[in-house]
N, CA, C and O of each residue as an XYZ file, in Angstrom:
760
protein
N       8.519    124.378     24.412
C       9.421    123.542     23.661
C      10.746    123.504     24.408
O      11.380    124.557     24.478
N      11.153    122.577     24.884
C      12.786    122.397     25.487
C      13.742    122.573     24.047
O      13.678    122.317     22.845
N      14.937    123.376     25.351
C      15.864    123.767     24.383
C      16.943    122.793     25.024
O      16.948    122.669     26.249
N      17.751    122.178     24.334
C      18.969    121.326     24.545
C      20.379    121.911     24.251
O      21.355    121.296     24.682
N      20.523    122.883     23.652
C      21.430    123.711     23.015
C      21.647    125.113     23.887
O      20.634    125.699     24.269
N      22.859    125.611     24.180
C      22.454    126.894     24.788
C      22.111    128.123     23.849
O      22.090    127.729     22.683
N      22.011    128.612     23.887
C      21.034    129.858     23.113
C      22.645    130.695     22.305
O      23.750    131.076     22.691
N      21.834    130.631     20.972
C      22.619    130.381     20.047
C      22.969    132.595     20.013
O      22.093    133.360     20.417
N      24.111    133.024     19.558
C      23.754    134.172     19.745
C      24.698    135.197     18.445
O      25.671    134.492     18.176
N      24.759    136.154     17.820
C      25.823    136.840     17.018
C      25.391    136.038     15.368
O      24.229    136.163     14.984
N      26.165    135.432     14.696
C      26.072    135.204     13.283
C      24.789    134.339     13.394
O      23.806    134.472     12.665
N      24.961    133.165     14.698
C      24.599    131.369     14.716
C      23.241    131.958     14.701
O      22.321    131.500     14.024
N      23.136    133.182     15.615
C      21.868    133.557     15.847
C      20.767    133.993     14.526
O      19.709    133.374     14.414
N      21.073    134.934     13.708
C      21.040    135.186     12.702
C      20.773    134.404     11.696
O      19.826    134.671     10.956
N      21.312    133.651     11.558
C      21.172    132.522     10.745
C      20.117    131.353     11.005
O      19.633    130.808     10.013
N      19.695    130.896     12.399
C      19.272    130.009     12.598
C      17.638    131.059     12.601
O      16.670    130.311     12.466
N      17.276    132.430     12.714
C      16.431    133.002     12.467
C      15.652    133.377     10.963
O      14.524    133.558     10.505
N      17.093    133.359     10.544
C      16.642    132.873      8.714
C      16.163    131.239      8.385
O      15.429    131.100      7.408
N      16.448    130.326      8.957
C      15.883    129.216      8.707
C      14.844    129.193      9.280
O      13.994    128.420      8.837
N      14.514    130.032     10.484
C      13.052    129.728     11.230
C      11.863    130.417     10.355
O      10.662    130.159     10.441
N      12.483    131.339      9.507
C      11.660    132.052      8.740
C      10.760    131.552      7.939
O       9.546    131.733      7.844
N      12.016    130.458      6.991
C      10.991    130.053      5.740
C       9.891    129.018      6.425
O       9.000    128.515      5.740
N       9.985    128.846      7.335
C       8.426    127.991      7.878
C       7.476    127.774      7.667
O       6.751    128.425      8.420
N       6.916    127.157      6.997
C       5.654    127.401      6.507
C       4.502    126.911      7.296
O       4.189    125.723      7.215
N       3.898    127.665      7.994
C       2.993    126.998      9.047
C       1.671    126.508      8.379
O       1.221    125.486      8.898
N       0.783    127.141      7.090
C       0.004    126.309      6.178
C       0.558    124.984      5.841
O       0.148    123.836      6.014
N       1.511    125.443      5.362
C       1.797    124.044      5.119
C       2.423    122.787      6.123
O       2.299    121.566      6.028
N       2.936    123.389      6.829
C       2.985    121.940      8.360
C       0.964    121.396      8.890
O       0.468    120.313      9.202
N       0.342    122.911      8.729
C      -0.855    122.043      9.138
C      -1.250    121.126      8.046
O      -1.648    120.040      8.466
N      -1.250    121.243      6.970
C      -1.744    120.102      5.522
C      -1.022    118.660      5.884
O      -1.398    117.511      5.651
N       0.442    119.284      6.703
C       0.417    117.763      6.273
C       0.639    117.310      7.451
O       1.407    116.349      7.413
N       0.110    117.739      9.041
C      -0.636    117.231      9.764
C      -2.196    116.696      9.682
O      -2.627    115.789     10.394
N      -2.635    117.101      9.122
C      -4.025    116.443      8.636
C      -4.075    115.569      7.971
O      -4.912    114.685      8.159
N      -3.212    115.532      6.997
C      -3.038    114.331      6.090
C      -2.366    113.234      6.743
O      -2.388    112.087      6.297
N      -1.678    113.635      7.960
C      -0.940    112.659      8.958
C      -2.321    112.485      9.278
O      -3.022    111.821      8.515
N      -2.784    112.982     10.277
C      -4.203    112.576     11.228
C      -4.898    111.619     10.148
O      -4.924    110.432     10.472
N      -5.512    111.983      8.807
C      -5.980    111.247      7.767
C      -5.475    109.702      7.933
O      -6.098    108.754      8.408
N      -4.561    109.730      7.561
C      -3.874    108.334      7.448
C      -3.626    107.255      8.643
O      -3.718    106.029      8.574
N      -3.323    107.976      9.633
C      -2.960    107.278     10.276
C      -4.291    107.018     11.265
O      -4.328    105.976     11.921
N      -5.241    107.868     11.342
C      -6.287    107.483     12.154
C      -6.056    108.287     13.616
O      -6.815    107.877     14.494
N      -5.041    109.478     14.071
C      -4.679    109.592     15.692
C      -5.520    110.744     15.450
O      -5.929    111.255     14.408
N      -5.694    111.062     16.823
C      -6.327    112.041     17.318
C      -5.308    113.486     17.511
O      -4.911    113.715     18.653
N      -5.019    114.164     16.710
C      -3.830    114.817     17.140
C      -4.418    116.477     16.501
O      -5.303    116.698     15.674
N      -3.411    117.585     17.362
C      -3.591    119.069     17.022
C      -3.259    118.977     16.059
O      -2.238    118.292     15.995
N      -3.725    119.464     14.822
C      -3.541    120.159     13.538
C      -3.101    121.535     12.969
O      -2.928    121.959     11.827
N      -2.998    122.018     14.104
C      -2.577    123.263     13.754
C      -1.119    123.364     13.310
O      -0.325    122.504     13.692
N      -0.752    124.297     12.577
C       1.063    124.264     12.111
C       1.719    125.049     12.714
O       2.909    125.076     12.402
N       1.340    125.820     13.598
C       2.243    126.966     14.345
C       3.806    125.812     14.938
O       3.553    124.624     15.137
N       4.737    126.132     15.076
C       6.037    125.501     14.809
C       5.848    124.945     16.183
O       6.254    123.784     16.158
N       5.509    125.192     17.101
C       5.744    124.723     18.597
C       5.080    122.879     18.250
O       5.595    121.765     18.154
N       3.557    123.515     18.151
C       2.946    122.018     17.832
C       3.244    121.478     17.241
O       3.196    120.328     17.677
N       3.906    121.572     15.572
C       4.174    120.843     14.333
C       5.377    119.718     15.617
O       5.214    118.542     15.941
N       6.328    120.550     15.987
C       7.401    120.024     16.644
C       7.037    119.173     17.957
O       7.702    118.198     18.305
N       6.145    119.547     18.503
C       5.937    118.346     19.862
C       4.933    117.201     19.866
O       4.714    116.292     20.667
N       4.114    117.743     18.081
C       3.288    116.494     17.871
C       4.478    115.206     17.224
O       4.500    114.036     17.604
N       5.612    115.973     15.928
C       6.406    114.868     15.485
C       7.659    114.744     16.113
O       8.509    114.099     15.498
N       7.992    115.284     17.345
C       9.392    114.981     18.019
C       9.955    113.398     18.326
O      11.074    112.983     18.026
N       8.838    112.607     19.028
C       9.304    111.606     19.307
C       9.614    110.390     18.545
O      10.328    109.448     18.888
N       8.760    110.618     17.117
C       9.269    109.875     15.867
C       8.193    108.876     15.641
O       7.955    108.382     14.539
N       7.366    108.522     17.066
C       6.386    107.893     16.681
C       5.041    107.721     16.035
O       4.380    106.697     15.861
N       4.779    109.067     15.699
C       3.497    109.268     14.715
C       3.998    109.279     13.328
O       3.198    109.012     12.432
N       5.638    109.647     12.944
C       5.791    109.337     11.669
C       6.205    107.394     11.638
O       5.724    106.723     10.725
N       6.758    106.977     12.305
C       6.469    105.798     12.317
C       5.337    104.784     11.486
O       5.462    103.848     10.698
N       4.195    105.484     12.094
C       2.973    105.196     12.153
C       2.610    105.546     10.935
O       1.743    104.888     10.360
N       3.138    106.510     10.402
C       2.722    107.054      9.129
C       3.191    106.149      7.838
O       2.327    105.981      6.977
N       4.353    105.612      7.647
C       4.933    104.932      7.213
C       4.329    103.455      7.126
O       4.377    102.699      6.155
N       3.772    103.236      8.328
C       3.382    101.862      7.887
C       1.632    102.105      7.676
O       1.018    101.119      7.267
N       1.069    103.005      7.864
C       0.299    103.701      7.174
C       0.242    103.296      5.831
O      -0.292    102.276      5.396
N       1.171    104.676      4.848
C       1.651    104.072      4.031
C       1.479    102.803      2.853
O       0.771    102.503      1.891
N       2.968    102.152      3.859
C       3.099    101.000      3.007
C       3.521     99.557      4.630
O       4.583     99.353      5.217
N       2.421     99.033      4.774
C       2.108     98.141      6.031
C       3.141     97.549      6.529
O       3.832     97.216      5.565
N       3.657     97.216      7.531
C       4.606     96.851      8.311
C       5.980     97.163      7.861
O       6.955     96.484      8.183
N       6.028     98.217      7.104
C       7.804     98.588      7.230
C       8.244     98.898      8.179
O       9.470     98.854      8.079
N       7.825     99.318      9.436
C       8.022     99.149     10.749
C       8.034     98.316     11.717
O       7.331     98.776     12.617
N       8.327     97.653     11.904
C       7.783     96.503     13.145
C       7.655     97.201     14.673
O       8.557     97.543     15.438
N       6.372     97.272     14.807
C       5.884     97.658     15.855
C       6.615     97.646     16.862
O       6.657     98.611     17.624
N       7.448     96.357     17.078
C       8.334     96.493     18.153
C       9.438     97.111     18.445
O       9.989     97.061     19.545
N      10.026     98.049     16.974
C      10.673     98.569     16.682
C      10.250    100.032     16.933
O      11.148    100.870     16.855
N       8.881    100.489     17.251
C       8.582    101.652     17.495
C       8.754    102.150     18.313
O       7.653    102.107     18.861
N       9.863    103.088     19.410
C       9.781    102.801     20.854
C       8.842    104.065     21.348
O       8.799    105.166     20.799
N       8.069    103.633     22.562
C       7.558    104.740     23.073
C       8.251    104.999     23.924
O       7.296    105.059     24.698
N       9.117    105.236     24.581
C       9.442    105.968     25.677
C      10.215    107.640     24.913
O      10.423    108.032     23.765
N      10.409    108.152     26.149
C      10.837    109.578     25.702
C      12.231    110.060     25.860
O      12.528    111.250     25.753
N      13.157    109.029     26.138
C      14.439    109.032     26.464
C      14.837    109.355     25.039
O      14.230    108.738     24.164
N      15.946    110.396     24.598
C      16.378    110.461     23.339
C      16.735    110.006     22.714
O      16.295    110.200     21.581
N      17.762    109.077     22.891
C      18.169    108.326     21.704
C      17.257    107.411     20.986
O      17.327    107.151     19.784
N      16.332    106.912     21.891
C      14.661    106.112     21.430
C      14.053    106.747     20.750
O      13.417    106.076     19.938
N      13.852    108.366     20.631
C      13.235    108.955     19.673
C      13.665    109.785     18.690
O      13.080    110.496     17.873
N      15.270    109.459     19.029
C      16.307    109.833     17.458
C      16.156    108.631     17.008
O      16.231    108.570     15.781
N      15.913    107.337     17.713
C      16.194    105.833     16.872
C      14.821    105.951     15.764
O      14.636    105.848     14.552
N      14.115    106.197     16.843
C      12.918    106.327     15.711
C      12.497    107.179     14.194
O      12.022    106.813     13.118
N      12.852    108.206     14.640
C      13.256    108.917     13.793
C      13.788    108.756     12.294
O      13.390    108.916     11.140
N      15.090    108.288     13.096
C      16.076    107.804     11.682
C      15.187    106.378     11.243
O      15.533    106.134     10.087
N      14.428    105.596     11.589
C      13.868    104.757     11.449
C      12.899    105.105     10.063
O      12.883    104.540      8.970
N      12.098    106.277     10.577
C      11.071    106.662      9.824
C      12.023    107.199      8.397
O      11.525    106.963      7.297
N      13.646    108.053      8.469
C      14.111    108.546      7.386
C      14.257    107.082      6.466
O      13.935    107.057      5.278
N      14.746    105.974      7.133
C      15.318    105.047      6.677
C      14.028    104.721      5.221
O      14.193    104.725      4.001
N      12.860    104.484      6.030
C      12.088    103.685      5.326
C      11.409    105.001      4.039
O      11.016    104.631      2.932
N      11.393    106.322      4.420
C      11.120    106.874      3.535
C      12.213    106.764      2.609
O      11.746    106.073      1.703
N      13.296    107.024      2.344
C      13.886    106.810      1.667
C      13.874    105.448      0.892
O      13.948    105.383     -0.335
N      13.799    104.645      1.512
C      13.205    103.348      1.185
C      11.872    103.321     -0.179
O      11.763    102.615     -1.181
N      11.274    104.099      0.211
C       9.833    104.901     -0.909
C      10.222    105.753     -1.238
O       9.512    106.740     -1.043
N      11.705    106.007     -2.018
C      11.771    106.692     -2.750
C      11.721    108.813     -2.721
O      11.817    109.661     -3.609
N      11.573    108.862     -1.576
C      12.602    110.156     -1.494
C      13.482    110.303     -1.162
O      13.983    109.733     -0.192
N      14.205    111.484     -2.155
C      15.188    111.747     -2.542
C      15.741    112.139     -0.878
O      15.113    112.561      0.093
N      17.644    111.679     -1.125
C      18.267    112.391     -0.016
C      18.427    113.731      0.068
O      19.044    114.047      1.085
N      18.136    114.551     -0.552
C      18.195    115.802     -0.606
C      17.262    116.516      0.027
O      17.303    117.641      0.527
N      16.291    115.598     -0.071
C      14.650    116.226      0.330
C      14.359    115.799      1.958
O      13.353    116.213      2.533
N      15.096    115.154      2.453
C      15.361    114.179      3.841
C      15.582    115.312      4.675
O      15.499    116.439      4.185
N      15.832    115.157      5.788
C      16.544    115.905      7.075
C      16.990    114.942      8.223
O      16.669    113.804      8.565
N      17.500    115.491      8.483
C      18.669    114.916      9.718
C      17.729    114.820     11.037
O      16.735    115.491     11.311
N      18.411    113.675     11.837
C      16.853    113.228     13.226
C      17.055    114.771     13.906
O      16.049    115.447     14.125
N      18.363    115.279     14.220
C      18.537    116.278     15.258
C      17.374    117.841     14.573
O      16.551    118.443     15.263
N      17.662    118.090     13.264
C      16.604    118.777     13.030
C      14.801    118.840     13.545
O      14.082    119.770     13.909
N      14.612    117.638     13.389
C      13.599    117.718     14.187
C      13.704    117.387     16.140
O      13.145    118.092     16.980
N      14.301    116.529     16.349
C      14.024    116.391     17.616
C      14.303    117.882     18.651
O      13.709    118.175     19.689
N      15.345    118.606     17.992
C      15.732    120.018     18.334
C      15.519    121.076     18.103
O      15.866    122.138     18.619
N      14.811    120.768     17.144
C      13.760    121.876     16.218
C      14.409    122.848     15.639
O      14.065    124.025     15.751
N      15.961    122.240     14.592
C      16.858    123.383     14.373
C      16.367    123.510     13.153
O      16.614    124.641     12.735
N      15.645    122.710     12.210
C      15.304    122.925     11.003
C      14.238    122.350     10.552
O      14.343    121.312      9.898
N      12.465    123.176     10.938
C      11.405    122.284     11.108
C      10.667    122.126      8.960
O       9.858    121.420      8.358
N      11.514    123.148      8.657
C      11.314    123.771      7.123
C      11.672    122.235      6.659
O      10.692    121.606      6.260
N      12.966    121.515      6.652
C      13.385    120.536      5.678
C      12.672    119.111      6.776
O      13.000    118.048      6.248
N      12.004    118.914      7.819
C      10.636    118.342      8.137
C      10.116    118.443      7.173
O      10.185    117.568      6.310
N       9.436    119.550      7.032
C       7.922    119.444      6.011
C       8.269    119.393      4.480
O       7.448    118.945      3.680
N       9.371    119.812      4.126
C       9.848    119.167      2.522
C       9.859    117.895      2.559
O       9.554    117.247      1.558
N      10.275    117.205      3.925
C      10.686    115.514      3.665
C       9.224    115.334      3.819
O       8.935    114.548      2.916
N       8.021    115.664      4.542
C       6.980    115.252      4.335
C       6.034    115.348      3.347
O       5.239    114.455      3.055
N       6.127    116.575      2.760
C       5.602    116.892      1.193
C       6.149    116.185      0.441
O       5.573    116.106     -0.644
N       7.310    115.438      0.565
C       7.841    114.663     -0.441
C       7.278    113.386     -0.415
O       6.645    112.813     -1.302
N       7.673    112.896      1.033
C       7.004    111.468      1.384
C       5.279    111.445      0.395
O       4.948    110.518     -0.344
N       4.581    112.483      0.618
C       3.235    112.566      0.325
C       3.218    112.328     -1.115
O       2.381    111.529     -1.536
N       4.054    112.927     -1.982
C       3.945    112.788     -3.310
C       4.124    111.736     -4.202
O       3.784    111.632     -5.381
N       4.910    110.709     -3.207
C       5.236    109.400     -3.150
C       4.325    107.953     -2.817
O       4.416    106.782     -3.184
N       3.441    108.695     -1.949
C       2.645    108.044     -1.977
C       1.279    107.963     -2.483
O       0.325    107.335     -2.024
N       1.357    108.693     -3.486
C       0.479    108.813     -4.858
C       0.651    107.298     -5.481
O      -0.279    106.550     -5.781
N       2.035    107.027     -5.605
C       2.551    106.136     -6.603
C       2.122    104.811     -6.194
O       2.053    103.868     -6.982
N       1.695    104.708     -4.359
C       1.705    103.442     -3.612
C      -0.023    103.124     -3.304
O      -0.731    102.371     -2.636
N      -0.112    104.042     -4.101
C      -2.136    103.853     -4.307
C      -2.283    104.025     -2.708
O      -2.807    103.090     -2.104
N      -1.799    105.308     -1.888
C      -2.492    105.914     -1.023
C      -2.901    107.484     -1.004
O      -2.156    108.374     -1.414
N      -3.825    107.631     -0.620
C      -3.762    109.395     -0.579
C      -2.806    110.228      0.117
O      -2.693    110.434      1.325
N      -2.261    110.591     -0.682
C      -1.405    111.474     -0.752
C      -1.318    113.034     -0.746
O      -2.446    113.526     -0.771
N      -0.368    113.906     -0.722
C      -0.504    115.172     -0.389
C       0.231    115.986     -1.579
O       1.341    115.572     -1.914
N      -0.286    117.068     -2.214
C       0.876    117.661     -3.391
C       0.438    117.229     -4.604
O      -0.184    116.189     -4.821
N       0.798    118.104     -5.434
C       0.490    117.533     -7.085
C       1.196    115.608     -6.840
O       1.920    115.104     -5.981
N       0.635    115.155     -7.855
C       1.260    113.632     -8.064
C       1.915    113.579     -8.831
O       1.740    114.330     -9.791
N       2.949    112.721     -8.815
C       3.992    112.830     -9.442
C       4.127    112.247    -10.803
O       3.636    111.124    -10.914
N       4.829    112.887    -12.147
C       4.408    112.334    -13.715
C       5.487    111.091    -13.686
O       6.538    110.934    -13.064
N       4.821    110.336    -14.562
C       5.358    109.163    -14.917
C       6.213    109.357    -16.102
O       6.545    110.447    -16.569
N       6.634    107.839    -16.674
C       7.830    108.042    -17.677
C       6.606    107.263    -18.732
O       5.925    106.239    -18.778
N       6.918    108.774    -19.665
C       6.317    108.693    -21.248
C       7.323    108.443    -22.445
O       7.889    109.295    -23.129
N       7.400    107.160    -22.525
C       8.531    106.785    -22.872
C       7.693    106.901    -25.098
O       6.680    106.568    -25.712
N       9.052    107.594    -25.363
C       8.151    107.219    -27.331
C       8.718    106.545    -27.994
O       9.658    107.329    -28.124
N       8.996    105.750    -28.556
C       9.210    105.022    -29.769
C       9.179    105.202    -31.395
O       8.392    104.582    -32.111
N      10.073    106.068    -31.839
C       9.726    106.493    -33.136
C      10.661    105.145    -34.015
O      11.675    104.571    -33.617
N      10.054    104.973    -35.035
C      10.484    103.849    -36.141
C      11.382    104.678    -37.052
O      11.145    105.857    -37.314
N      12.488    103.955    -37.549
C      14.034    104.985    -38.266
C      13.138    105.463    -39.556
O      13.666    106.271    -40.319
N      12.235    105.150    -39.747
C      11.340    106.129    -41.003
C      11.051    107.658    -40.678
O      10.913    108.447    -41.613
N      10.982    107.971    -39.697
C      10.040    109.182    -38.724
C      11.290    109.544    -38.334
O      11.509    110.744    -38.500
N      12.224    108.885    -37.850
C      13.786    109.526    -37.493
C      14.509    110.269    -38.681
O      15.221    111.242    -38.434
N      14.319    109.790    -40.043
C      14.852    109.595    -41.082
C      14.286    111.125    -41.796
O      14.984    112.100    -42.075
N      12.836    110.968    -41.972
C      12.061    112.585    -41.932
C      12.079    113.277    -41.139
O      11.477    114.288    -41.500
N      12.609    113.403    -39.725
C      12.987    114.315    -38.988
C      14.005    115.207    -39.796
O      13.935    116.341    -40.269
N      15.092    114.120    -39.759
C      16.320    114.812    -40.270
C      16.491    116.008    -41.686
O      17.219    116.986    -41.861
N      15.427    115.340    -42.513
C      15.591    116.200    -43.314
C      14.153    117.799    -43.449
O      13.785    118.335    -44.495
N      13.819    118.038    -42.428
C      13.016    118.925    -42.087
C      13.759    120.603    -41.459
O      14.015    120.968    -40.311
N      13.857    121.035    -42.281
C      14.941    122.558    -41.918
C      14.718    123.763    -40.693
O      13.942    124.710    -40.823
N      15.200    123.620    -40.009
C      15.044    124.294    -38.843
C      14.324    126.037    -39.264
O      14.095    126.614    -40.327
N      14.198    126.314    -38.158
C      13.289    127.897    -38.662
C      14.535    128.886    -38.790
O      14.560    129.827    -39.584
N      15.421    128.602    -38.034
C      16.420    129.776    -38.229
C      17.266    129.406    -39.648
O      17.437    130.230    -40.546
N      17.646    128.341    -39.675
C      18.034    127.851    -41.103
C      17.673    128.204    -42.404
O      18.451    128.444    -43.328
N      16.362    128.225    -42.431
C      15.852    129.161    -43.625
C      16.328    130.678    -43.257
O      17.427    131.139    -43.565
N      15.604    131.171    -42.750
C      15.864    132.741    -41.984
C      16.862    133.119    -41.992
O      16.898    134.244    -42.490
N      18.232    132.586    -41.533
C      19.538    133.272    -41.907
C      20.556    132.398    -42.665
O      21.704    132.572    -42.257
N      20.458    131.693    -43.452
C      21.198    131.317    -44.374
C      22.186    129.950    -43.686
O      22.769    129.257    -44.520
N      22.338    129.624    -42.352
C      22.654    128.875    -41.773
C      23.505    130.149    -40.832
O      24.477    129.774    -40.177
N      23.300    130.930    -40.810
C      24.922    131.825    -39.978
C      24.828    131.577    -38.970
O      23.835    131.498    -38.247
N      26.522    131.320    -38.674
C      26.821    131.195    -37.518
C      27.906    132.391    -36.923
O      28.056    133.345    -37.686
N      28.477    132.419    -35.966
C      29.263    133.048    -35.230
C      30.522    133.471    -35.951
O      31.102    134.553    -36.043
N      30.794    132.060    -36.513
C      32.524    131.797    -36.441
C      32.966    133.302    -37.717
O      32.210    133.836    -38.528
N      34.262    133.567    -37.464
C      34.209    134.383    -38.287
C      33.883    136.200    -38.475
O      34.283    137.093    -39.222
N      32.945    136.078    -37.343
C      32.426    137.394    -37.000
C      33.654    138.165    -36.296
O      34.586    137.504    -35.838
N      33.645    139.641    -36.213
C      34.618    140.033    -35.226
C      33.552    141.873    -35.051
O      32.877    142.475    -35.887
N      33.869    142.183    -33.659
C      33.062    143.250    -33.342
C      34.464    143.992    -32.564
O      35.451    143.448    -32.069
N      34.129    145.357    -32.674
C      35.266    146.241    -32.420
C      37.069    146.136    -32.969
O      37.361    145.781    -34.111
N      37.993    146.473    -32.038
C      39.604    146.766    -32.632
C      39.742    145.292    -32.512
O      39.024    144.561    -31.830
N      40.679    144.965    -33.202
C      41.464    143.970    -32.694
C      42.902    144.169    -31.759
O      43.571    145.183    -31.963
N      43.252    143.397    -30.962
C      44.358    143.824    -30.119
C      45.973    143.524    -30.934
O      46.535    142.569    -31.469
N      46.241    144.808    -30.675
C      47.596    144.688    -31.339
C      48.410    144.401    -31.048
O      48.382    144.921    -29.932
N      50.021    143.535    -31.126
C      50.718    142.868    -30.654
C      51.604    143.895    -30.883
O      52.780    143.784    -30.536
C-alpha cells in the first residue's frame, strides 16, 4: 500500500492506531461480495485492510456500484480510469455525491482522502453498510437489516378522547405524588 504522508509518529501515531483498530475486516469482506454481487467484477474478496483499500482506492468500482444500484447516476464518461490522483479523488467524491444522493446520511459518509490514503478505512465500510441498507428501499439487494418504514396511525378524536380519561398506573398507586414540596435532610441556614 503507498504511503503519501510521512509516517505519522507520538500522539498522531496513537491515534491513527486506534482508528486502524476498529476495522472490521468481516465486515469489509461482506461488503466486497456484495460489491462483486452487484456489480458483476471479478475482484479479491477478502477484507484484510490492504485489499479492502487497493480494490476501492481508485473510486472506480464504487462508481460502478452506484450505477449498479440505481442506472446511470454516473455517466460513464465521468468515470475516469486513469490513476493520477485527483481522477481518483474526482471519482470518489463522485461516488459520495450520488450516495448521498440515495439517501445516506452525512454522518455516515467519509471524506475521498480517507480512503484514497487509507487514513480511515472503518467510516468506508459504515458509508458502505449504509449505502447497502438503502438500497433495500431501491428494490436492489442489499446488505444489513432493511430499513423500517413510516407507520404512520390515525386515531379518530373519539379514541383520543378515551385515551385521556384512562388513569395512568402510577396515578392510582400513589395518589398522584409528586416531588414538589418534598425536602430531604437540613435546610441551609442564612
Amino acid at each position: 500500500m503507498a504511503n503519501y504522508r510521512a509516517t505519522k509518529s507520538g500522539f498522531a501515531a496513537e491515534a491513527q492506531e486506534k482508528v486502524n483498530m476498529k476495522y472490521d475486516a468481516q465486515a469489509a469482506s461482506e461488503i466486497l461480495q456484495w460489491i462483486q454481487e452487484l456489480t458483476g467484477e471479478n475482484i479479491n474478496t477478502s477484507g484484510d485492510r490492504d485489499n479492502f483499500h487497493e480494490t476501492l482506492k481508485n473510486g472506480q468500482l464504487l462508481c460502478r456500484l452506484i450505477n449498479a444500484i440505481k442506472p446511470d447516476s454516473i455517466a460513464t464518461n465521468k468515470i475516469h480510469t486513469g490513476s493520477m490522483a485527483f481522477k481518483c479523488m474526482e471519482n470518489i467524491s463522485n461516488f459520495l455525491a450520488q450516495a448521498k444522493a440515495l439517501g445516506v446520511p452525512d454522518i455516515e459518509t467519509f471524506q475521498a482522502v480517507d480512503l484514497w490514503e487509507a487514513m480511515n478505512l472503518t467510516s468506508v465500510v459504515f458509508c458502505l453498510q449504509s449505502l447497502g441498507r438503502k438500497a433495500h428501499k431501491l428494490g436492489v439487494n442489499g446488505i444489513g437489516p432493511k430499513e423500517a418504514e413510516k407507520n404512520i396511525r390515525n386515531f379518530s378524536d373519539e379514541t383520543l378522547q378515551a385515551g385521556k380519561a384512562v388513569i395512568g398506573g402510577q396515578m392510582g398507586a400513589f395518589k398522584g405524588a409528586n416531588q414538589s414540596g418534598q425536602n430531604f435532610g437540613n435546610t441551609r441556614h442564612m
